[in-house]
C-alpha positions as CSV (number, residue, x, y, z in Angstrom):
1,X,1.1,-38.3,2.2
2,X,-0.4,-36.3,5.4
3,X,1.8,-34.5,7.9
4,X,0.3,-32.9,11.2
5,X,1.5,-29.7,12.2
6,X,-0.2,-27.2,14.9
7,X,-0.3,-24.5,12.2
8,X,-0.6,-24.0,8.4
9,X,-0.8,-21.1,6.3
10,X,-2.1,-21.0,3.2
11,X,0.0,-18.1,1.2
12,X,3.5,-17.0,1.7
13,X,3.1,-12.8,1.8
14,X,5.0,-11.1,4.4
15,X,1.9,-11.0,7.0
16,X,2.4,-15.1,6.5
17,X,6.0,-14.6,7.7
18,X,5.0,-12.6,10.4
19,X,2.6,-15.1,11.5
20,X,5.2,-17.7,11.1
21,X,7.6,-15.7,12.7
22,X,5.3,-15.3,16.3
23,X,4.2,-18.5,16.1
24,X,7.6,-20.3,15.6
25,X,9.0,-18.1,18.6
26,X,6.0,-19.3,20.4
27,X,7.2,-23.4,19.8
28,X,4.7,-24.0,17.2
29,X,5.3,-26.1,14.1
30,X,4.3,-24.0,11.1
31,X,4.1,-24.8,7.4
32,X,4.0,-21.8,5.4
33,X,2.6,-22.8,1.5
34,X,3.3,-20.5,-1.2
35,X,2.5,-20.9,-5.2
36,X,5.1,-18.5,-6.3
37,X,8.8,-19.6,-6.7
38,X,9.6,-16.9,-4.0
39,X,8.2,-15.4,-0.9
40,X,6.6,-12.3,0.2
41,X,3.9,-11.9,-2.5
42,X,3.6,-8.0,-3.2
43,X,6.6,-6.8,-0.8
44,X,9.5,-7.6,-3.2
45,X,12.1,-6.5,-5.0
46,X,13.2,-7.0,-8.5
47,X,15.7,-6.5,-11.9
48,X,12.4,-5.4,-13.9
49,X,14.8,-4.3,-16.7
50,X,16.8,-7.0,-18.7
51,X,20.9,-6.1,-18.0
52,X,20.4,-3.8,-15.7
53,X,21.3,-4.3,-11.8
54,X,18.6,-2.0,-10.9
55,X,16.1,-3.6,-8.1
56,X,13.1,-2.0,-8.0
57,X,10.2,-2.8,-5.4
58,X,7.9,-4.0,-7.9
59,X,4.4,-3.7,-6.5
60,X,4.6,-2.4,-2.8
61,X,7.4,0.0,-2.6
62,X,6.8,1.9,1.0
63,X,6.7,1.5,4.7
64,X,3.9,3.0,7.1
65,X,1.9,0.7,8.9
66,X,4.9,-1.8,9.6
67,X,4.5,-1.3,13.3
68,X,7.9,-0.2,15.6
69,X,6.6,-3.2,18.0
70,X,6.4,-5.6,15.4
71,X,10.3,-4.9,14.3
72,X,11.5,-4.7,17.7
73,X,9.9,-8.0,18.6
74,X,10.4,-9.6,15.8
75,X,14.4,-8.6,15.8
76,X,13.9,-7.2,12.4
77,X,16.9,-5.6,10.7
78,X,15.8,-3.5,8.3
79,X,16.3,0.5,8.0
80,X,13.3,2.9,7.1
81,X,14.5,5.9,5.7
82,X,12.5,8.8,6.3
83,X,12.3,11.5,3.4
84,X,12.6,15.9,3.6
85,X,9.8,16.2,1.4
86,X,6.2,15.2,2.2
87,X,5.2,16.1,-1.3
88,X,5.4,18.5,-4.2
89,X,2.5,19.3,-6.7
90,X,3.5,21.1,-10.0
91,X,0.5,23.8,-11.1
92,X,0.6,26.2,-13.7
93,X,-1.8,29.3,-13.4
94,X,-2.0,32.4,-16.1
95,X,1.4,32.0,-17.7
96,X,3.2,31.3,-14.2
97,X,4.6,27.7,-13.8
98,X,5.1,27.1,-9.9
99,X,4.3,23.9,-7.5
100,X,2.9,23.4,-4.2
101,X,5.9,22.4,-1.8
102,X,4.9,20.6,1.6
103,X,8.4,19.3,3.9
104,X,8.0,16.8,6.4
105,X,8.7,19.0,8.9
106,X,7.4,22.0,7.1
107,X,9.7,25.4,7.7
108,X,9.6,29.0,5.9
109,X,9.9,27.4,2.7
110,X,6.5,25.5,2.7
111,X,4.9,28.5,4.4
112,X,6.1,30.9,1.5
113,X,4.9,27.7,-1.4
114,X,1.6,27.9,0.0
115,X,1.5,31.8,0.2
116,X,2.0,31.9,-3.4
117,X,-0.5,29.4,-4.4
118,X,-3.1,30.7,-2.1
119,X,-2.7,34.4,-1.7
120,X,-2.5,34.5,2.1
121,X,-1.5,32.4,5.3
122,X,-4.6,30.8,5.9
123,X,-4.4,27.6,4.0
124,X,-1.2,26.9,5.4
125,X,-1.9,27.6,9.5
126,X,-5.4,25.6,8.3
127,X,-2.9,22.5,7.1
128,X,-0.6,22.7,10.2
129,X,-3.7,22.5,12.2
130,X,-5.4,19.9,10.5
131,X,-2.5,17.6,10.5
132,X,-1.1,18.6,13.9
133,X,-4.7,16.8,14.9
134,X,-4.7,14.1,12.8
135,X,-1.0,13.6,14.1
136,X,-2.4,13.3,17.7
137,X,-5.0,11.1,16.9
138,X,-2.7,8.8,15.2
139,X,-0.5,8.6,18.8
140,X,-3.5,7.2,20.1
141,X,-4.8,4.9,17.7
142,X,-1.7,3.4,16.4
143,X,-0.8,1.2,19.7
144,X,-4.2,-0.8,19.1
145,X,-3.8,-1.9,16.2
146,X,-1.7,-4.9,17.5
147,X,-4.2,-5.0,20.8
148,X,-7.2,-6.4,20.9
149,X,-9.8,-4.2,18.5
150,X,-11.4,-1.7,20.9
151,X,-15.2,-0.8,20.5
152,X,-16.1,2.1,18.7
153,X,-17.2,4.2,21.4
154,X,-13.6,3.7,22.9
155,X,-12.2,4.6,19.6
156,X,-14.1,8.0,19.3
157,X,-13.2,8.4,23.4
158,X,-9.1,7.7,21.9
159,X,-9.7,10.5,19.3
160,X,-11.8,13.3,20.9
161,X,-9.4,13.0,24.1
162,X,-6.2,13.5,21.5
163,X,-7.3,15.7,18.7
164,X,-10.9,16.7,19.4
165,X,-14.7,15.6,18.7
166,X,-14.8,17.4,15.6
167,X,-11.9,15.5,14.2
168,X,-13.8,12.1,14.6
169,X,-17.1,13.6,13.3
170,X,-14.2,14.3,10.2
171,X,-12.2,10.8,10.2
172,X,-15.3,8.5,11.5
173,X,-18.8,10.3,10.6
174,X,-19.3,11.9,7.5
175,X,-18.1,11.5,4.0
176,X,-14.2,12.8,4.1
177,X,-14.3,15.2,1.2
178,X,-17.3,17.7,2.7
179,X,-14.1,17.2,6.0
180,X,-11.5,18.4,3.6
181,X,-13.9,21.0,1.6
182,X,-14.5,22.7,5.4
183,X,-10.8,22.8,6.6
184,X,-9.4,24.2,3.1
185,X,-10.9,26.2,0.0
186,X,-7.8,26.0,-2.6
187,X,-8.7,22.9,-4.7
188,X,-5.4,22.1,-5.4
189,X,-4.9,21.9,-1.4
190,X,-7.7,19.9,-1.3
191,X,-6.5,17.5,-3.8
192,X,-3.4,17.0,-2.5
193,X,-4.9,16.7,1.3
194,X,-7.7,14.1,-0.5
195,X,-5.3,11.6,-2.1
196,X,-4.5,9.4,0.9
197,X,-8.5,8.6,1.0
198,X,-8.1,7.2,-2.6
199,X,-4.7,5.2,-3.2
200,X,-5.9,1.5,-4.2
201,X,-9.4,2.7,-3.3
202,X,-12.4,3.4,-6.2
203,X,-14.9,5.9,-4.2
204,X,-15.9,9.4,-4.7
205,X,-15.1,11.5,-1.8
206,X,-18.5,12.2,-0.8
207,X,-19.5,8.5,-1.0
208,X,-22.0,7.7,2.2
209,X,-20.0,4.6,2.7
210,X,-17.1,6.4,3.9
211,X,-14.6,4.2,2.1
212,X,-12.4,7.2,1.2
213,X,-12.2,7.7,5.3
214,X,-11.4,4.3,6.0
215,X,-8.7,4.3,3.7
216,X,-7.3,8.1,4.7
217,X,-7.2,6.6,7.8
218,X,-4.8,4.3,7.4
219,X,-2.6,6.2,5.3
220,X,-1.8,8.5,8.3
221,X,-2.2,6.7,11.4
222,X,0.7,3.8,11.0
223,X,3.3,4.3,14.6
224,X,1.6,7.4,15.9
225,X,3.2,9.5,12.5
226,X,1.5,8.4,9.5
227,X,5.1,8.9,7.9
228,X,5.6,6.7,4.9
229,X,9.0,5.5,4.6
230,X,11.6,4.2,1.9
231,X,12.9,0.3,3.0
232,X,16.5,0.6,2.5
233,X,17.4,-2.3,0.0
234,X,14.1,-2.1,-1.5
235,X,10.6,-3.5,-0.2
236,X,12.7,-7.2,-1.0
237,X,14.9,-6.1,2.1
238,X,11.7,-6.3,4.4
239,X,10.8,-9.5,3.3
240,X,14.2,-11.0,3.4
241,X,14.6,-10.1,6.9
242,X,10.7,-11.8,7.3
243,X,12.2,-14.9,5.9
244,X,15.2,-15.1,8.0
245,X,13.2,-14.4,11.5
246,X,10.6,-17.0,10.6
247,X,13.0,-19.3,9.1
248,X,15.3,-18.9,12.5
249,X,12.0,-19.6,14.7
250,X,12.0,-22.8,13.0
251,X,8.9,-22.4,10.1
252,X,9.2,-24.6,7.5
253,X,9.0,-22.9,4.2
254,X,7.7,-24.3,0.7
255,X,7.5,-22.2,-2.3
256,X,6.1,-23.6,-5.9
257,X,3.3,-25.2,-4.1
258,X,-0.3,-24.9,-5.4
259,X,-3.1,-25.2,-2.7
260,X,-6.1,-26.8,-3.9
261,X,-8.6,-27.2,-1.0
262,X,-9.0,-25.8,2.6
263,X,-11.3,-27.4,4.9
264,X,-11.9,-26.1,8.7
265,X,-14.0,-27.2,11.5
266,X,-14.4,-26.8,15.1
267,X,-11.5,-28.3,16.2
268,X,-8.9,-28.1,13.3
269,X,-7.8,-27.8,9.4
270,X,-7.1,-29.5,6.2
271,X,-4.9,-28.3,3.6
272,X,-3.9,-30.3,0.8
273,X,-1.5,-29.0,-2.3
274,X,0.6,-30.5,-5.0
275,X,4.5,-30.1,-4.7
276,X,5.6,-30.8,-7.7
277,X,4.1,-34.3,-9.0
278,X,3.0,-35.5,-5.6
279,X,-0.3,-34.7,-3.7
280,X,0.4,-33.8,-0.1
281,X,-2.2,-33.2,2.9
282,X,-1.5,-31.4,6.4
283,X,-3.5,-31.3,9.2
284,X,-3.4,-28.8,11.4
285,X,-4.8,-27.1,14.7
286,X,-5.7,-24.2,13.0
287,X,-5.1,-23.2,9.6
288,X,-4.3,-19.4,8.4
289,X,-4.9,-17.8,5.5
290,X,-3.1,-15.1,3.9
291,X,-4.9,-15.2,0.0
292,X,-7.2,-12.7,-0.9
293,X,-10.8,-13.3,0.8
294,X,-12.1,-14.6,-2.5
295,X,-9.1,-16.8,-3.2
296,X,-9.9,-18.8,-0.1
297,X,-13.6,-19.0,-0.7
298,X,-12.4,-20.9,-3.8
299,X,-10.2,-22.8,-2.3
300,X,-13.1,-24.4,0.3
301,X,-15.4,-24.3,-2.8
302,X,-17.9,-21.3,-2.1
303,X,-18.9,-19.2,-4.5
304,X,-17.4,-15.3,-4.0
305,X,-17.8,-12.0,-5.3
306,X,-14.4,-10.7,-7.2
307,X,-13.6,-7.1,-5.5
308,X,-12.2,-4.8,-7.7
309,X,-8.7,-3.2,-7.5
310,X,-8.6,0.4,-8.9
311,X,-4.8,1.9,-9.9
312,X,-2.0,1.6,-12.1
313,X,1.8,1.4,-11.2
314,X,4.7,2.7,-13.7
315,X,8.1,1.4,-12.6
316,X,10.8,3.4,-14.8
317,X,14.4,3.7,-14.4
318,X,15.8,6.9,-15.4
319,X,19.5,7.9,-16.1
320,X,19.0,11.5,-14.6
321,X,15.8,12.8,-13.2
322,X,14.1,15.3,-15.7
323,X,14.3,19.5,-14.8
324,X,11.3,21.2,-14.2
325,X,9.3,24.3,-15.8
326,X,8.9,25.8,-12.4
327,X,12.5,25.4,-11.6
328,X,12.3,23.6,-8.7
329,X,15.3,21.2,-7.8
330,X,14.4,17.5,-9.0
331,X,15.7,16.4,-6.0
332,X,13.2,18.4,-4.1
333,X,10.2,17.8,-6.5
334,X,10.9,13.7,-6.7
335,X,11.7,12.9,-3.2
336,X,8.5,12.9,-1.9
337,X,5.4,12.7,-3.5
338,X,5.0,14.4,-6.8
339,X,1.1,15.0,-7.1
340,X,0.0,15.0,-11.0
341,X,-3.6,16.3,-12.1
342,X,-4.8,15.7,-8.6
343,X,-6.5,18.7,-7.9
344,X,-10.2,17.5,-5.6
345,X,-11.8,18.5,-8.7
346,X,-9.2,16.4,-11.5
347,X,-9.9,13.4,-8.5
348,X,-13.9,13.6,-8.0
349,X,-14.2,14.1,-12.1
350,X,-11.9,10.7,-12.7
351,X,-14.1,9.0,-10.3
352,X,-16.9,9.8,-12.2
353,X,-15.5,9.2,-16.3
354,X,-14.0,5.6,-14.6
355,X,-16.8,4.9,-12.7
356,X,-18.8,5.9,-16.0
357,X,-16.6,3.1,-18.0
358,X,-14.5,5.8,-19.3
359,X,-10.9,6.2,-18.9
360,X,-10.1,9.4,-16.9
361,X,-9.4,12.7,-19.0
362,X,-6.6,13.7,-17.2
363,X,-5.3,11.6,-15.5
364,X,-4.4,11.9,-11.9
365,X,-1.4,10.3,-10.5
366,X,1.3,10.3,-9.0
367,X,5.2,10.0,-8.2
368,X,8.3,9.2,-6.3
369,X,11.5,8.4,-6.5
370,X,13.1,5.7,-4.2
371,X,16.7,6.1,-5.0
372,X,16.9,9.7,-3.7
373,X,16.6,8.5,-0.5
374,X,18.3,4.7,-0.8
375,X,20.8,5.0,-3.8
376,X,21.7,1.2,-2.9
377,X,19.0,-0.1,-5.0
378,X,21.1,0.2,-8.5
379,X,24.3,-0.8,-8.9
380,X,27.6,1.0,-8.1
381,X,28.2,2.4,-11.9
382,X,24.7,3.3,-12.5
383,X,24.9,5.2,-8.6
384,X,28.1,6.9,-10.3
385,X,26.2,7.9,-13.4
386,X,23.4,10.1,-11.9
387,X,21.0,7.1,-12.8
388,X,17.6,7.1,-10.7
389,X,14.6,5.3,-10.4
390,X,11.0,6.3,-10.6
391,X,7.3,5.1,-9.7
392,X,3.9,6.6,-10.2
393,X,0.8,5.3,-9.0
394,X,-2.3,5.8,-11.6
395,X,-5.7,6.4,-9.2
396,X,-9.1,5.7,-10.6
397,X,-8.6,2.8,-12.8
398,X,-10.5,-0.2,-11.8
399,X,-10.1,-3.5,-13.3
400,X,-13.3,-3.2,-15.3
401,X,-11.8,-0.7,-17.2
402,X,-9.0,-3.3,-18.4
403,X,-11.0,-6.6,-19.2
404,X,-10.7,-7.0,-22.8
405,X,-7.9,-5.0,-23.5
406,X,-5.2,-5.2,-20.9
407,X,-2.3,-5.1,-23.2
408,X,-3.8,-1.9,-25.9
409,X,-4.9,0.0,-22.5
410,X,-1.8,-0.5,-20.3
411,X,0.5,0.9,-23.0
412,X,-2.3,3.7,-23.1
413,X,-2.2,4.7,-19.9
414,X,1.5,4.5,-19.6
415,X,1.9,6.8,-22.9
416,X,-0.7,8.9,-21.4
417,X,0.9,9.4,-17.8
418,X,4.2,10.4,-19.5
419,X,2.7,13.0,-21.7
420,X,0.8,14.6,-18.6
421,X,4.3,14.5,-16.7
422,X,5.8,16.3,-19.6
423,X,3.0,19.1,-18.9
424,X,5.3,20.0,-16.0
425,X,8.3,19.6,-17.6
426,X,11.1,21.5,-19.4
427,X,12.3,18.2,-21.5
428,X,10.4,15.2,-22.0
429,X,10.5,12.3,-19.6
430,X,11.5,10.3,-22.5
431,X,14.7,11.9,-23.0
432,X,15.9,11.1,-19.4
433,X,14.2,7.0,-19.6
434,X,17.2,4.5,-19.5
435,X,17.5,1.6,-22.4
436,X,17.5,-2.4,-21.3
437,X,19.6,-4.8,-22.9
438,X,17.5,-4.9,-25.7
439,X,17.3,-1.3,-26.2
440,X,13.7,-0.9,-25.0
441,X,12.8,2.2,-23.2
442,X,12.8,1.2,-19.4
443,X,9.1,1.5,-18.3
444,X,7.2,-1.1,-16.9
445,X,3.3,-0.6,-16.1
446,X,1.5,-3.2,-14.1
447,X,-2.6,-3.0,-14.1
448,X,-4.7,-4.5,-11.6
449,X,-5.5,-7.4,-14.0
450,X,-1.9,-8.1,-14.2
451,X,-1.8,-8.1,-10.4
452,X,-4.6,-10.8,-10.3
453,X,-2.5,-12.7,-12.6
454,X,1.1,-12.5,-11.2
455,X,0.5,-12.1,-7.7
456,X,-3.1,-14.2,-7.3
457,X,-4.8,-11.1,-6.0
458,X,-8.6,-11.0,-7.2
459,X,-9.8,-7.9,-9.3
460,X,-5.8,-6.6,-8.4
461,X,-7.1,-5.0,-5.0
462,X,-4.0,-3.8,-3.0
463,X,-6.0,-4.4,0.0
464,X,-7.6,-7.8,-1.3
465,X,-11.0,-5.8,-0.7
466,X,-12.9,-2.5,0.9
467,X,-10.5,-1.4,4.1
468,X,-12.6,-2.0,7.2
469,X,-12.9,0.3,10.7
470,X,-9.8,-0.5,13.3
471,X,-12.8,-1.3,15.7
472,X,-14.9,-4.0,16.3
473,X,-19.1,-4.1,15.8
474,X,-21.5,-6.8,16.8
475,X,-19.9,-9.3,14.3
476,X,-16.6,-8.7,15.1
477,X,-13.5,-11.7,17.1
478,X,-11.4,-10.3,19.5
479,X,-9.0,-10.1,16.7
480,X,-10.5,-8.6,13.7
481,X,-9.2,-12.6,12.3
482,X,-11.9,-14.9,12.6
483,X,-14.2,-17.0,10.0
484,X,-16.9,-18.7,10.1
485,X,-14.5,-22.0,11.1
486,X,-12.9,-21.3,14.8
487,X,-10.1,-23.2,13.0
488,X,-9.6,-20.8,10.2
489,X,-8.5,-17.5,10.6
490,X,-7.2,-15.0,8.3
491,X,-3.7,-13.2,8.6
492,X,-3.4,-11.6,5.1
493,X,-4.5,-8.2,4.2
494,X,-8.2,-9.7,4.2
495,X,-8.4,-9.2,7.6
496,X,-9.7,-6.4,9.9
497,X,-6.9,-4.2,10.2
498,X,-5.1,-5.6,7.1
499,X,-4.3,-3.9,4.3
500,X,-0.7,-2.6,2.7
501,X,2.8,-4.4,4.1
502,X,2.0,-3.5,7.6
503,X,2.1,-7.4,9.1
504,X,-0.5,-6.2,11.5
505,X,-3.0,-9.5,9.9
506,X,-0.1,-11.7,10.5
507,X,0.4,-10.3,14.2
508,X,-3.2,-10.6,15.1
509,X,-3.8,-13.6,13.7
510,X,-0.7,-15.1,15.1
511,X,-1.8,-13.5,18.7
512,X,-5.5,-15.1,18.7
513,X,-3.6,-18.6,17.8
514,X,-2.0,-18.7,20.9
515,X,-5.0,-17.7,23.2
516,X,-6.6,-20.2,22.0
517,X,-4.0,-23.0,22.3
């Protein structure tokens, strides 16, 4: 059976719903093909913990890049909570147990934390000015990311007008950590300041590539603030609202569909799929894509390289949050970031051991805790209780490291993440871990070879490969969407611009669909 429809997209992640969304609005027929039983690929929620009404965001668990403009236009009602505490790193120097504390808005209190790490006031008044400029460049290079990609020369005109020429040589030049080794000399500073150039991303700092700046980048440019916030309901709350939009603008939705070929020529698509028993085709005007880079190459029967996803995520559910040796409230310490053995020297020296085909010794991470901010995630007696729950994020681990013993390593690593927490700690984190209905500890660990299982995502890359420039070179569409078919265009995270639930490859792509029809 074939059915015609202007537009198909192959994948059903929440940049496809944002395509569908746009598009729909726009009086296009869509067809939206997933393989899962459920839409929104990595930006859901879930009960990861048998008998217990706890919904967790399971893969993707916070908001940055989701432009303001997207969820206005859109109609999107969701609520992103911001959090008090940018981020809180434990350290423990002769005998004294203490911890770096950086607020959101930082006051006295974050001016004293780094006083007593450091020794002076310079560090600090060196962070305030660092970020007050990366701030400013953010203002100015947020609104194009849903315009047409600008040139380089206008990006570096964007950031030296806002924040400076030396900040671009920093973000856009030269390998990020020599940036952060000039601007601050405490290495546990450094670390903390470093991390955003290496969540999801397998690089040393110094790399000439400059993938660590690429990915810093977009950590701390998404609407103008860089602020990462908690989705009220859980990352399933975003994508429900997705679902209702694009269903509303008249996208026809299929879940528990397998793909299995895409053609595209000059003037239109193929898809065809089985639902079910039967073998369907659709034709299309142009067909979207929103799998991984690779996935697709399979799909229209080209060979592809398999990139190579680099972290480790710990869901846990707690029934009180564990006390500290350096005092600190919990609340404080979990609410933002909680860095673990992330010093630039713990981070460059894991790059090396897992770049080495060694598992990092220690091993950096690290933490939050969504129900601090959005309680509404567990259910009313386990809100009553105290009960909380808890993520880390595991950096340098590629999926190299994991083929050929995913199951003895995961349970490794997790084991190994918990005893480095208890480091910090006045009682272990094992004391404090909830039971399931079946009286297992509540701790799931996902590694990226269990992503590329679950979730179809190649080598379990976040981004579904290496973040590119928010510009466009020689090669580049006017979209940062385009293939080597003008009827096939990318709108997952594969695309220029793409990468974590942001929509911004479903936007673009949606946008170049409609200057062209």
């Amino acid at each position: 059976m074939t059915t015609g429809y202007d537009v198909v997209i192959v994948g059903g992640g929440h940049n496809a719903l944002v395509a569908a969304a746009y598009l729909g609005r726009a009086g296009k027929s869509v067809l939206v093909l997933e393989r899962l039983g459920h839409l929104g690929g990595a930006a859901v929620s879930a009960e990861a913990f048998a008998g217990l009404p706890a919904r967790l965001s399971r893969f993707s668990y916070l908001v940055s890049l989701l432009p303001d403009r997207i969820v206005g236009e859109l109609g999107l009602r969701i609520d992103l909570r911001s959090r008090s505490v940018s981020s809180y790193t434990p350290w423990t120097r002769d005998g004294v147990e203490s911890g770096l504390l950086v607020e959101r808005r930082p006051t006295a209190a974050t001016a004293r934390s780094f006083r007593e790490r450091t020794g002076s006031d310079r560090e600090f008044a060196q962070w305030q000015e660092f970020y007050g400029r990366i701030e400013e460049a953010a203002k100015a290079l947020a609104p194009t990311l849903t315009e047409p990609l600008p040139d380089r020369e206008q990006v570096r005109s964007l950031v030296a007008d806002a924040a400076g020429s030396q900040l671009f040589d920093d973000l856009f030049e030269r390998p990020l950590g020599y940036a952060i080794d000039d601007w601050f000399t405490d290495d546990l500073v450094r670390g903390v300041v470093a991390t955003d150039g290496l969540i999801g991303t397998h690089t040393s700092l110094y790399d000439p590539s400059l993938l660590a700046n690429r990915c810093f980048l977009y950590h701390l440019i998404g609407n103008g603030s860089g602020e990462w916030r908690v989705p009220v309901g859980g990352m399933g709350a975003v994508t429900d609202e997705l679902i209702r939009v694009a269903r509303e603008a008249g996208a026809d939705l299929r879940t528990g569909v397998t793909v299995t070929s895409v053609e595209a020529g000059e003037n239109g698509g193929q898809v065809r799929f089985t639902d079910g028993d039967t073998e369907q085709t659709a034709d299309a005007r142009f067909v979207l894509s929103g799998v991984a880079p690779a996935v697709l190459d399979r799909l229209r029967g080209r060979e592809s390289s398999t990139p190579r996803g680099a972290q480790l995520k710990i869901n846990m559910l707690l029934t009180r949050l564990p006390v500290l040796r350096s005092g600190i409230d919990p609340a404080l310490a979990f609410a933002g970031t909680c860095h673990l053995d992330e010093t630039a020297t713990d981070l460059e020296n894991a790059f090396r051991d897992s770049a080495a085909g060694h598992v990092p010794d220690p091993l950096p991470g690290e933490m939050y805790c969504h129900s601090l901010t959005d309680p509404s995630i567990l259910g009313p007696e386990q809100q009553r209780q105290g009960w909380h729950t808890m993520t880390l994020f595991g950096l340098h681990l590629p999926s190299t490291l994991f083929e050929g013993r995913n199951d003895d390593l995961r349970k490794q690593l997790a084991d190994g993440y918990l005893a480095g927490l208890n480091r910090y700690l006045a009682e272990p984190i094992e004391d404090c871990l909830a039971t399931d209905a079946h009286g297992e500890p509540c701790v799931e660990a996902k590694t990226p070879l269990d992503l590329e299982d679950e979730l179809n995502m190649p080598g379990g890359h976040i981004f579904h490969g290496d973040l590119n420039w928010p510009y466009a070179d020689e090669s580049t569409d006017k979209w940062g969407v385009a293939t080597d078919a003008p009827s096939l265009l990318l709108c997952g995270s594969g695309a220029r611009r793409g990468g974590a639930v942001s929509g911004l490859g479903g936007h673009n792509a949606a946008m170049a669909v409609l200057e062209r029809s």
